[in-house]
Every structure is written in structure tokens, then in C-alpha cells.
PDB file of N, H, CA, C and O in Angstrom:
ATOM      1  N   UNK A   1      19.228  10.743  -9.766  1.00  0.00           N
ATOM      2  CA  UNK A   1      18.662  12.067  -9.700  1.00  0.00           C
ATOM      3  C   UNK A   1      17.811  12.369 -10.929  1.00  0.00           C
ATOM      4  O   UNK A   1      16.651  12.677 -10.654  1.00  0.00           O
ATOM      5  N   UNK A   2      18.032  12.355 -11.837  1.00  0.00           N
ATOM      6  H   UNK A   2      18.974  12.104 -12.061  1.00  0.00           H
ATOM      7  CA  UNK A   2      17.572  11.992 -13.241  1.00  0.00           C
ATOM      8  C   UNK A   2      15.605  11.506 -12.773  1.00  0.00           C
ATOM      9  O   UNK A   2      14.652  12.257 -12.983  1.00  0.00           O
ATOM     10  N   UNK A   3      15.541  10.483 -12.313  1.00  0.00           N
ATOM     11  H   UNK A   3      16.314   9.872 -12.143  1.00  0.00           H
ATOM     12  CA  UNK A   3      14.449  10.021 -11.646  1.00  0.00           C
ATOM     13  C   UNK A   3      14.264   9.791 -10.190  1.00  0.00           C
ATOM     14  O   UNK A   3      14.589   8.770  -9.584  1.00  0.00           O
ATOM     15  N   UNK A   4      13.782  10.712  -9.763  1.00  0.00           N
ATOM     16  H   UNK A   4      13.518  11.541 -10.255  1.00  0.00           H
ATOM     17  CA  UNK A   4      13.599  10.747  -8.366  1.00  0.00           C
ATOM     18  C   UNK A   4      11.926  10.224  -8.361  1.00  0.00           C
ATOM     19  O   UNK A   4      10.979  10.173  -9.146  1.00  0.00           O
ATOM     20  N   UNK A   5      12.345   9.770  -6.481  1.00  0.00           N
ATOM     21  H   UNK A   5      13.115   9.811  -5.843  1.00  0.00           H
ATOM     22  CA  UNK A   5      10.560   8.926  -6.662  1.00  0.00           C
ATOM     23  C   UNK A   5       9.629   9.736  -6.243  1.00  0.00           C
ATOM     24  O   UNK A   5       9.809  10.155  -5.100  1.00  0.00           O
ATOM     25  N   UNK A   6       8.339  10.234  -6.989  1.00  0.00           N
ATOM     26  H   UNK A   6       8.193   9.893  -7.917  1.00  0.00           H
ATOM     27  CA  UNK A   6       7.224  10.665  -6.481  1.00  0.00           C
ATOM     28  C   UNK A   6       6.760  10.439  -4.974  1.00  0.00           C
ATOM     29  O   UNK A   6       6.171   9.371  -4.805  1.00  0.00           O
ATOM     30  N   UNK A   7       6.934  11.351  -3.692  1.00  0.00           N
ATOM     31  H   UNK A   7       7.413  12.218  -3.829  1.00  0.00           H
ATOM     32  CA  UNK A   7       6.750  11.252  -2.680  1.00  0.00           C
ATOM     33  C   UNK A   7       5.295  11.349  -2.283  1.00  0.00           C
ATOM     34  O   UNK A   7       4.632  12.200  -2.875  1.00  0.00           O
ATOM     35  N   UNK A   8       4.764  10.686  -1.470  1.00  0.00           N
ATOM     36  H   UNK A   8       5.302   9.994  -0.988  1.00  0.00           H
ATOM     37  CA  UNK A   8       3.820  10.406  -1.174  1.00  0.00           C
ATOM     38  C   UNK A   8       3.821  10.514   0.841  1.00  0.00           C
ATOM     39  O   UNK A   8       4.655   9.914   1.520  1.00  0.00           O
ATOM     40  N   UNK A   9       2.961  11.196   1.298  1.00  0.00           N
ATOM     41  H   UNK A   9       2.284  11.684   0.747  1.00  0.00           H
ATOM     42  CA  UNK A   9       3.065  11.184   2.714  1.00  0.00           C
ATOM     43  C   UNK A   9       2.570  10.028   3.337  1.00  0.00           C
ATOM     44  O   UNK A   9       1.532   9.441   3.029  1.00  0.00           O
ATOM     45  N   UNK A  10       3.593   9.639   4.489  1.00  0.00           N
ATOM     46  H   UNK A  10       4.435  10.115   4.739  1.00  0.00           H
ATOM     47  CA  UNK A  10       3.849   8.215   5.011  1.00  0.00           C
ATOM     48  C   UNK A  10       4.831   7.421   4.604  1.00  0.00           C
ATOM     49  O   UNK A  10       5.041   6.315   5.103  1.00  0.00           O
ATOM     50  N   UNK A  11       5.684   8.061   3.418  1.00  0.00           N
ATOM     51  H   UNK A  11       5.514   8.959   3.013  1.00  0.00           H
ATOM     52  CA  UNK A  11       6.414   6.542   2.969  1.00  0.00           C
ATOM     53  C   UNK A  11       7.460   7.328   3.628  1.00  0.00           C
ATOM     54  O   UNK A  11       7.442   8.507   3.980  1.00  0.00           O
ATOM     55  N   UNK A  12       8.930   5.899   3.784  1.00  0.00           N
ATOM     56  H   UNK A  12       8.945   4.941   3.499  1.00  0.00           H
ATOM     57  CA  UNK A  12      10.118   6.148   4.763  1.00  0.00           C
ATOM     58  C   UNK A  12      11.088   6.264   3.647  1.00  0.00           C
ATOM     59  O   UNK A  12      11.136   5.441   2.733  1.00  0.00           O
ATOM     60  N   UNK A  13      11.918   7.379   3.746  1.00  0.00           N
ATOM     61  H   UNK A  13      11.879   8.047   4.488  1.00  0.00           H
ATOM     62  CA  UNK A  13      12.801   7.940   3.031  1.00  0.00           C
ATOM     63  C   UNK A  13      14.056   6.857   3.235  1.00  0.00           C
ATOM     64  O   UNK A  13      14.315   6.037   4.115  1.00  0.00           O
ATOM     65  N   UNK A  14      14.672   7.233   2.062  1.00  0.00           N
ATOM     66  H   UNK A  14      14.462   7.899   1.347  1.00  0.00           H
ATOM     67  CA  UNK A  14      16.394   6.396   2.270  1.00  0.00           C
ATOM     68  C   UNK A  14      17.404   7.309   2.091  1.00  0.00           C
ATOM     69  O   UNK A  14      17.390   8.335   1.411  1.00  0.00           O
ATOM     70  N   UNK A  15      18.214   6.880   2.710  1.00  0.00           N
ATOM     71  H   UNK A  15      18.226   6.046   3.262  1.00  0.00           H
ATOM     72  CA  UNK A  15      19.701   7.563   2.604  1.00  0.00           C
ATOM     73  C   UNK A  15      19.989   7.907   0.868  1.00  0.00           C
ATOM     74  O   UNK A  15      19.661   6.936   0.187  1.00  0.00           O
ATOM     75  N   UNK A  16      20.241   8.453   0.484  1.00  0.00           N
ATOM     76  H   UNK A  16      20.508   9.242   1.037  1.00  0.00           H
ATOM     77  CA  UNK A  16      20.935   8.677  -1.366  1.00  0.00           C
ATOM     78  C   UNK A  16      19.575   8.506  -2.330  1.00  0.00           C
ATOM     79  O   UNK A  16      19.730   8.631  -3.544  1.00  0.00           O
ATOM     80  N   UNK A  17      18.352   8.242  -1.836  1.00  0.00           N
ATOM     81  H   UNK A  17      18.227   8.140  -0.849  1.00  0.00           H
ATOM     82  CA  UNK A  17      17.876   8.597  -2.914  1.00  0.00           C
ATOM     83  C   UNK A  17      17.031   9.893  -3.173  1.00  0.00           C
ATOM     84  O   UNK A  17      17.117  10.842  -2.394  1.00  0.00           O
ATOM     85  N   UNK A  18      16.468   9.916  -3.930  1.00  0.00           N
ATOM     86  H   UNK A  18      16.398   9.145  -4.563  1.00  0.00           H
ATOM     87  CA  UNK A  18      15.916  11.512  -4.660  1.00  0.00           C
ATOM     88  C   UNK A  18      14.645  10.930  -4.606  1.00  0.00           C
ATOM     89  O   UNK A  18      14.324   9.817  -5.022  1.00  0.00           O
ATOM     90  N   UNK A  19      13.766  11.994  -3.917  1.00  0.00           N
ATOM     91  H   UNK A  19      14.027  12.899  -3.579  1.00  0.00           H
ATOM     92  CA  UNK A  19      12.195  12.115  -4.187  1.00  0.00           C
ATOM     93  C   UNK A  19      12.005  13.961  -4.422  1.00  0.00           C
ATOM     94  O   UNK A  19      12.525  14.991  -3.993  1.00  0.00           O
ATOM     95  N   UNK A  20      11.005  13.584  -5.303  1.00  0.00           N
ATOM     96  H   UNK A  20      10.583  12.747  -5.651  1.00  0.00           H
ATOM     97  CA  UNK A  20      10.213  14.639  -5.579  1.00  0.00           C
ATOM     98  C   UNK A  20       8.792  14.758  -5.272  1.00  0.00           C
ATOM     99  O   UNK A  20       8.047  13.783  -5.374  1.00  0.00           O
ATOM    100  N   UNK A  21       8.302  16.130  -4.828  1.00  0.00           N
ATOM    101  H   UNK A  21       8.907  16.922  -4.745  1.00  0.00           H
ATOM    102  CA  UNK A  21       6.812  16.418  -4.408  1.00  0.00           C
ATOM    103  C   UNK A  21       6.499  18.060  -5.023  1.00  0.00           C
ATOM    104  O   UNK A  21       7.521  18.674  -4.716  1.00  0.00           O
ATOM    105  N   UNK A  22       5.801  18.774  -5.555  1.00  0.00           N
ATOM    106  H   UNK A  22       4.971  18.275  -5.804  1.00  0.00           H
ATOM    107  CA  UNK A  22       5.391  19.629  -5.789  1.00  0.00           C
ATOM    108  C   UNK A  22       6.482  20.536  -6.913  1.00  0.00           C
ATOM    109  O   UNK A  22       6.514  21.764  -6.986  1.00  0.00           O
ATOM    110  N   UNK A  23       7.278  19.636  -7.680  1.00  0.00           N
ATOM    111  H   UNK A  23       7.252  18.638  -7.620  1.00  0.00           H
ATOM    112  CA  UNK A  23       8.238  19.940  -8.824  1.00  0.00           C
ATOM    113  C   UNK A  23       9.425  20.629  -8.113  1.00  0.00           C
ATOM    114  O   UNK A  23       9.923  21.696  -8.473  1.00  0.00           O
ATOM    115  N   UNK A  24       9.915  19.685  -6.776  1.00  0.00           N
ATOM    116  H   UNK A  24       9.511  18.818  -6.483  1.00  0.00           H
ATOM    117  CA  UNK A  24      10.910  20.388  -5.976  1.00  0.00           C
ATOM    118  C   UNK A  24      11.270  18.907  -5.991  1.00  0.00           C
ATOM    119  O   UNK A  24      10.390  18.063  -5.817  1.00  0.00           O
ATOM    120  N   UNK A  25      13.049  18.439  -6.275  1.00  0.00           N
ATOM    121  H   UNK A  25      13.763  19.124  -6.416  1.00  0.00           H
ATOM    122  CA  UNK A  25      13.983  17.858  -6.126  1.00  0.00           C
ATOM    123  C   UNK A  25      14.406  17.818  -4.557  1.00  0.00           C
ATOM    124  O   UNK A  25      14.716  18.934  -4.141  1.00  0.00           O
ATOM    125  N   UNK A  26      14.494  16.654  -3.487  1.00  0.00           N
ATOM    126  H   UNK A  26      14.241  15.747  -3.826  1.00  0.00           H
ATOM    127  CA  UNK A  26      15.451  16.462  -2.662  1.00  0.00           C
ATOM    128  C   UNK A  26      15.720  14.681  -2.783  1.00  0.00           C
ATOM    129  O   UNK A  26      15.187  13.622  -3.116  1.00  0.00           O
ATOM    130  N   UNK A  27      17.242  15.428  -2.114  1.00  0.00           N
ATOM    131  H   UNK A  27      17.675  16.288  -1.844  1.00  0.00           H
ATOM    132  CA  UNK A  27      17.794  13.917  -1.901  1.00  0.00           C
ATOM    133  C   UNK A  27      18.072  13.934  -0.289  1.00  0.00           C
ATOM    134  O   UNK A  27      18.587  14.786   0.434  1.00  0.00           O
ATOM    135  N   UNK A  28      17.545  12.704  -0.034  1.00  0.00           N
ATOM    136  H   UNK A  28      17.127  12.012  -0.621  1.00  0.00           H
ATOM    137  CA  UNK A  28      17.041  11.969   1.568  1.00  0.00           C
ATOM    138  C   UNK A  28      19.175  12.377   1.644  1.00  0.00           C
ATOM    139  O   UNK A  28      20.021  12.286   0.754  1.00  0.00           O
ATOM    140  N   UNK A  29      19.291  12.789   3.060  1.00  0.00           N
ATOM    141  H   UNK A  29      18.604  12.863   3.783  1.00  0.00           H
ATOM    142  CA  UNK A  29      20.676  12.453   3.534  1.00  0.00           C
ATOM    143  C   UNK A  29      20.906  11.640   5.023  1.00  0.00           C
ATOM    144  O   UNK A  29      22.003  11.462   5.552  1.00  0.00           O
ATOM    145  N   UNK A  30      19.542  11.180   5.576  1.00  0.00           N
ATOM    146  H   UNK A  30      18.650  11.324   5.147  1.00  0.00           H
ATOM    147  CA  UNK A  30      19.430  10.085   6.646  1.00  0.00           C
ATOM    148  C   UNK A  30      17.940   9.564   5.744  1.00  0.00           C
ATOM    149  O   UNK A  30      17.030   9.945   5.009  1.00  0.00           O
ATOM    150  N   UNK A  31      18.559   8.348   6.495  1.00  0.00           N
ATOM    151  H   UNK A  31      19.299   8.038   7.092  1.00  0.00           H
ATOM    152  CA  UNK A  31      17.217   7.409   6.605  1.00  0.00           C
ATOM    153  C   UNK A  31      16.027   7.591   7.922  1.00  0.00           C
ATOM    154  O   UNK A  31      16.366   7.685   9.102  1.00  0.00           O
ATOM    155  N   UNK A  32      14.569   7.615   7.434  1.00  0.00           N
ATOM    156  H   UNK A  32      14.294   7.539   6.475  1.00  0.00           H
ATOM    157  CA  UNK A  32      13.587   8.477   8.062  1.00  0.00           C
ATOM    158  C   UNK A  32      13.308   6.856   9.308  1.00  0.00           C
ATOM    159  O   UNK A  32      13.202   7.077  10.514  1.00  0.00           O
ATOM    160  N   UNK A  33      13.241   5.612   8.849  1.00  0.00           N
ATOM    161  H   UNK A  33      13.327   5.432   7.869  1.00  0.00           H
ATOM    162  CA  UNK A  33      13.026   5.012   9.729  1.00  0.00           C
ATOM    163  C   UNK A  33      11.438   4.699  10.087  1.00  0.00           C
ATOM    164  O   UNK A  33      11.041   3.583  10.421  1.00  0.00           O
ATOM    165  N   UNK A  34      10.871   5.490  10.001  1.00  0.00           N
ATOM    166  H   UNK A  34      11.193   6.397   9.729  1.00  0.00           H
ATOM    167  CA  UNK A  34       9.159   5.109   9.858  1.00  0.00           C
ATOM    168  C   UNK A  34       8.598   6.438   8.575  1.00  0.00           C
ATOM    169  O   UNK A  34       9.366   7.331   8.217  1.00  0.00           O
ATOM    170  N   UNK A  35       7.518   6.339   8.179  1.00  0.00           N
ATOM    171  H   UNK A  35       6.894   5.614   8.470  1.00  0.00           H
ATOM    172  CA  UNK A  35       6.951   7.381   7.538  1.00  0.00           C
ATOM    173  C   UNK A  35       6.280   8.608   7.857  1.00  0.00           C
ATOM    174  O   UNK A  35       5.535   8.273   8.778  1.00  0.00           O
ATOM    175  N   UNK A  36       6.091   9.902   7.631  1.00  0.00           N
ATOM    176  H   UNK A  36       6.696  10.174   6.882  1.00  0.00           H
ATOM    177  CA  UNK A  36       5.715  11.026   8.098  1.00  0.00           C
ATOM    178  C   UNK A  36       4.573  11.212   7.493  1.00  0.00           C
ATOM    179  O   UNK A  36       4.495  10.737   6.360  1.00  0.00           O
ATOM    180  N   UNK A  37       3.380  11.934   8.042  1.00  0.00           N
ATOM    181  H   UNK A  37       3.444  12.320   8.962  1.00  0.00           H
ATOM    182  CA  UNK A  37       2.422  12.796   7.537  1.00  0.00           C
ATOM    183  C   UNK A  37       2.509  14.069   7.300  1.00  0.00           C
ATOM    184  O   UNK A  37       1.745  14.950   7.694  1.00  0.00           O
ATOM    185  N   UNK A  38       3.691  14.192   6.482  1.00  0.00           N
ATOM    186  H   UNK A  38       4.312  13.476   6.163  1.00  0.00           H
ATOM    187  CA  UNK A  38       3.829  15.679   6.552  1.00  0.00           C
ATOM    188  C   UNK A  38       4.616  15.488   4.823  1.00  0.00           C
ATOM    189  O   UNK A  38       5.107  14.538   4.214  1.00  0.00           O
ATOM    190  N   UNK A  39       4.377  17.050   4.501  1.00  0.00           N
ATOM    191  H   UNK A  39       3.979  17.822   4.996  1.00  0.00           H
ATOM    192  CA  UNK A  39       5.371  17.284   3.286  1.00  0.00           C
ATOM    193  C   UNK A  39       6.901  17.366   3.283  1.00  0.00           C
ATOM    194  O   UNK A  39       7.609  17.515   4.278  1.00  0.00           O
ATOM    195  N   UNK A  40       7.334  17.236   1.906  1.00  0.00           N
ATOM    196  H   UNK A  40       6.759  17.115   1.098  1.00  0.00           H
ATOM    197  CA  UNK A  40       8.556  17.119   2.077  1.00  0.00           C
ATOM    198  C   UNK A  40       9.511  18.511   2.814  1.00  0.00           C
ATOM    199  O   UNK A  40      10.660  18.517   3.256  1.00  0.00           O
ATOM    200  N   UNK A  41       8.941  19.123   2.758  1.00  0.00           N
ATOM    201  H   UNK A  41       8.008  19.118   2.399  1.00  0.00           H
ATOM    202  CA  UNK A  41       8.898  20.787   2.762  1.00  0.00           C
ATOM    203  C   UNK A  41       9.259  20.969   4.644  1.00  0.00           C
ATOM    204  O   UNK A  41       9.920  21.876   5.150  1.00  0.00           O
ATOM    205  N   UNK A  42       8.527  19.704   5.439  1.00  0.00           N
ATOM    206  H   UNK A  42       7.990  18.967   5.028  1.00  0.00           H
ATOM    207  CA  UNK A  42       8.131  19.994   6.499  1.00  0.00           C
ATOM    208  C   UNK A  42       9.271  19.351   6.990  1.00  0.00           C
ATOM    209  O   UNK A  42       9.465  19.551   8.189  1.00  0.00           O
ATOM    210  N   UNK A  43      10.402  18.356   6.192  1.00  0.00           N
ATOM    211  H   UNK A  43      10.245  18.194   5.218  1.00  0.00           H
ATOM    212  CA  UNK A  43      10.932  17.290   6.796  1.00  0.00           C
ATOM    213  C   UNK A  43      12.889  17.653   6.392  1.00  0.00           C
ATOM    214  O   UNK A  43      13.688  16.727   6.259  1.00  0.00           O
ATOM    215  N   UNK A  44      13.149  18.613   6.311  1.00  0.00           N
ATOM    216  H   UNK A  44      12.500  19.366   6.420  1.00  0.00           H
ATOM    217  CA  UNK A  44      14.499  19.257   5.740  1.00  0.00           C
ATOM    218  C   UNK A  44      14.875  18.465   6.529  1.00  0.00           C
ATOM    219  O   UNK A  44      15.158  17.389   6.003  1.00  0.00           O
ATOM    220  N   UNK A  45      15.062  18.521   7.974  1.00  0.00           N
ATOM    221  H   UNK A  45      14.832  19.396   8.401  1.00  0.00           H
ATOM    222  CA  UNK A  45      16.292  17.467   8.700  1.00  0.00           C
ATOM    223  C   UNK A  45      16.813  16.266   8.067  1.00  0.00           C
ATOM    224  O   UNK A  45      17.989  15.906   8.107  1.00  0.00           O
ATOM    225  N   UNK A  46      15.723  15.591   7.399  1.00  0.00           N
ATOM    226  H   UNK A  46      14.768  15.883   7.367  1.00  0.00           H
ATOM    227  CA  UNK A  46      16.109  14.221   6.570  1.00  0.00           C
ATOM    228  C   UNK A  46      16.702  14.700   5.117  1.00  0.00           C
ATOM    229  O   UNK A  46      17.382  13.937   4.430  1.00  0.00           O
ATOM    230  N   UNK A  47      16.367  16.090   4.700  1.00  0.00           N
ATOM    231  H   UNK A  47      15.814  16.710   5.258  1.00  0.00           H
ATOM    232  CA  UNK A  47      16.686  16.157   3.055  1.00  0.00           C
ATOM    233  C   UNK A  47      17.528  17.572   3.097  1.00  0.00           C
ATOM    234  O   UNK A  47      17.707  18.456   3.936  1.00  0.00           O
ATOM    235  N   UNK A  48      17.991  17.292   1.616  1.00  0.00           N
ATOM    236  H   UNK A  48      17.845  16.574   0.934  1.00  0.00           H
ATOM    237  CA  UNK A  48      18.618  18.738   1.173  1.00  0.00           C
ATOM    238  C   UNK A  48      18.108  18.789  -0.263  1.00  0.00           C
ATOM    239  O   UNK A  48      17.998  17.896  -1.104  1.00  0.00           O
ATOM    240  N   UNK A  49      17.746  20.470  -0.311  1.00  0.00           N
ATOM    241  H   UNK A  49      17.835  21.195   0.372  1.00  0.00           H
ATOM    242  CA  UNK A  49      16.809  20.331  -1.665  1.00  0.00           C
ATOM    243  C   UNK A  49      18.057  20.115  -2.923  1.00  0.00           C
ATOM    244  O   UNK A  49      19.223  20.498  -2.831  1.00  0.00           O
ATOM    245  N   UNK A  50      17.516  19.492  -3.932  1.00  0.00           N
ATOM    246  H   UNK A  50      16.569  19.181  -4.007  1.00  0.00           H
ATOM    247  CA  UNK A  50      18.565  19.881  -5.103  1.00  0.00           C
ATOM    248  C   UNK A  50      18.067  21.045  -6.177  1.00  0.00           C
ATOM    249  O   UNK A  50      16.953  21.252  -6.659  1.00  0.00           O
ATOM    250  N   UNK A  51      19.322  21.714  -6.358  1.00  0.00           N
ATOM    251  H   UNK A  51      20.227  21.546  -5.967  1.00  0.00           H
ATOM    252  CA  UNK A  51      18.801  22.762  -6.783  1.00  0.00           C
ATOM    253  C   UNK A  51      18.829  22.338  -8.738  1.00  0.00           C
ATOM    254  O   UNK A  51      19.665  21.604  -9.264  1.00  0.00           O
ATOM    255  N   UNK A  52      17.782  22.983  -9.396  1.00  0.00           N
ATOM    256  H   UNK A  52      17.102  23.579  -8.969  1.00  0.00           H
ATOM    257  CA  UNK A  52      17.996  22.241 -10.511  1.00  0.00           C
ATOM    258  C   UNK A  52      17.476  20.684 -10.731  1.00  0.00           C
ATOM    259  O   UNK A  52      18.055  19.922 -11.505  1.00  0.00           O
ATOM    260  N   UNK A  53      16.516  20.370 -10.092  1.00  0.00           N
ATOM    261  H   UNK A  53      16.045  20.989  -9.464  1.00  0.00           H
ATOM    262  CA  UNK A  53      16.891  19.108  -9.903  1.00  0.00           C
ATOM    263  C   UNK A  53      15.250  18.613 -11.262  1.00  0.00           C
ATOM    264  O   UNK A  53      14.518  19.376 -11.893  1.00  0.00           O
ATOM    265  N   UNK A  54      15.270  17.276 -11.212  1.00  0.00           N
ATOM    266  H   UNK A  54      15.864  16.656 -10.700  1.00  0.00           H
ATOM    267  CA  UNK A  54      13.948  17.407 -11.957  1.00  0.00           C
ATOM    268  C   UNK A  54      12.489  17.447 -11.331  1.00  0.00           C
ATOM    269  O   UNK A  54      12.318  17.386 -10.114  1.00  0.00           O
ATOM    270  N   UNK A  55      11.887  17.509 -11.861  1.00  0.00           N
ATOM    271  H   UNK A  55      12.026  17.558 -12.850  1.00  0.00           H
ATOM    272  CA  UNK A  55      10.239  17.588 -11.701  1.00  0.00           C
ATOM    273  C   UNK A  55       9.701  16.508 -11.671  1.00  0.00           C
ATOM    274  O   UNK A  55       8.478  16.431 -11.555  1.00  0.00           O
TER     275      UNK A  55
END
């Protein structure tokens, strides 16, 4: 959590790890399975934000 990965639209999320997009923290809680064109913002079913989390 400490380092979460810079999200980028299209890439496929994983189970437990942390990406960040627009200085908002989530951690993936399914695996996405292919990649989205959309923000992270757009994709909650796969994430839960962390609150506090880093930038």
C-alpha cells in the first residue's frame, strides 16, 4: 500500500494489489481479467477505495 501502481486505462487489475489514479488509493478486491477503458472511479466493482491511502 505504501506503493501502489500508477493506473493506466487498459491494464488488468489483481486481486491485493493497490493502484492509484488521480491521488486516490484503491486496492483491486477481484481480479479484472482483461483491461478497461475506463477510470478507476468507473470500475468500484473490482476496487475499494483506501481511505488515507497514498498519492
Amino acid at each position: 500500500m505504501e506503493d501502489p501502481i500508477p493506473y493506466n486505462n487498459n491494464m488488468e487489475l489483481e486481486k491485493g494489489k493497490y493502484y492509484t489514479q488521480y491521488g486516490v488509493t484503491y486496492k483491486c478486491v477481484t481480479d479484472s481479467i482483461v483491461g478497461y477503458d475506463a477510470d478507476l472511479t468507473e470500475l468500484l466493482s473490482l476496487l475499494e477505495k483506501v481511505e488515507g491511502g497514498a498519492a
